[in-house]
N, C-alpha and C positions, 0 to 999 in steps of 0.2 A: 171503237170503244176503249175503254182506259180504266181499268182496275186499279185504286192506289190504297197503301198499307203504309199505315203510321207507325211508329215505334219510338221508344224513347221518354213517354210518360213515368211518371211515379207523385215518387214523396220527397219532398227537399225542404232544409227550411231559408226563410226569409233569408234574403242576401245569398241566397245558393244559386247554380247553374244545373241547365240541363240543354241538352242536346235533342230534339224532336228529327225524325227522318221520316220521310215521304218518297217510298219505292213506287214508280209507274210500272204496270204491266207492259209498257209500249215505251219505244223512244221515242224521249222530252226532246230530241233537239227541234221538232219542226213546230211545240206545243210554246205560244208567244206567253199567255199567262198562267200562270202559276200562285198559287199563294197558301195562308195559312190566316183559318179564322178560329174562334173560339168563340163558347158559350157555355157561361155561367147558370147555376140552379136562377130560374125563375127570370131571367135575362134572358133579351133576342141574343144569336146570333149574328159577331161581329167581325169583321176585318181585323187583322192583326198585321202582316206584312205580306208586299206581293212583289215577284220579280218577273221579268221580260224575258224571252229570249234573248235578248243583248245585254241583258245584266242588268239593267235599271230595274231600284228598288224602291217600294213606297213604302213604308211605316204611318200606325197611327199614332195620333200623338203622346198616348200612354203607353210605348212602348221606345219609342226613339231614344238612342242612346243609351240602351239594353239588351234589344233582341236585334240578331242579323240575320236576313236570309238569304241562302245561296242555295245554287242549284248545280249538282254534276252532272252531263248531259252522258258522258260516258257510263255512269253508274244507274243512269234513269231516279234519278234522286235528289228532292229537294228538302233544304235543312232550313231547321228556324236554333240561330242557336241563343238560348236567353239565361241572360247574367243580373242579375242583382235583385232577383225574383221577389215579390212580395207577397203578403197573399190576397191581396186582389187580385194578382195573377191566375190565380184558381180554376180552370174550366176544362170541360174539355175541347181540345184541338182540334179540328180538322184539316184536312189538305183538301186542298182546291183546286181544279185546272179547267180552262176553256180549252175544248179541240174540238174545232170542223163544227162550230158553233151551239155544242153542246158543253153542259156544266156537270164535271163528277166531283162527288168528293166519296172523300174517306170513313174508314170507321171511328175514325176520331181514338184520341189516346189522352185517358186523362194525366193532368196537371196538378197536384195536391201540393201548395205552399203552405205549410203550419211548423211553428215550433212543437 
């Protein structure tokens, strides 16, 4: 089982940065997917970025060239970090991981871009 705690939500405005973290209860290093999706008022639930145990990353298209995500396997910690925020960016987060064929996520941390 895999416990994971988001942090790093708020308020920023447009063109601002923030820093999202995703603490697992367990070590990430043997856990291959990883990711971070988000979901807006009255919107499914969607992918945003996901990375590998080897470091490969995937991005959606409305977020490429923005947001990065990286994982410390030492820290049990994977990061989504996003820069030049809009507010369509708006939702709240979640983290995501598949291990030993099961799916957890998070409590999700909201995201608020407004001037």
């Amino acid at each position: 089982q895999v416990q994971l705690v988001e942090s790093g939500g708020g308020l920023v405005q447009p063109g601002g940065s923030l820093r999202l973290s995703c603490a697992a209860s367990r070590s990430i290093f043997s856990i291959n997917s990883m990711g971070w999706y988000r979901q807006a008022p009255g919107k499914q639930r969607e992918l945003v970025a996901s990375i590998n145990s080897a470091g490969s990353t995937d991005y959606a298209e409305f977020v490429k060239g923005r947001f990065t995500i990286s994982r410390d396997n030492a820290k049990n910690t994977v990061y989504l970090q996003m820069n030049s925020l809009k507010p369509e960016d708006t939702a709240v987060y979640y983290c995501n991981v598949i291990f030993l064929g099961l799916v957890y996520w998070g409590q999700g941390t909201q995201v608020t871009v407004s001037s």
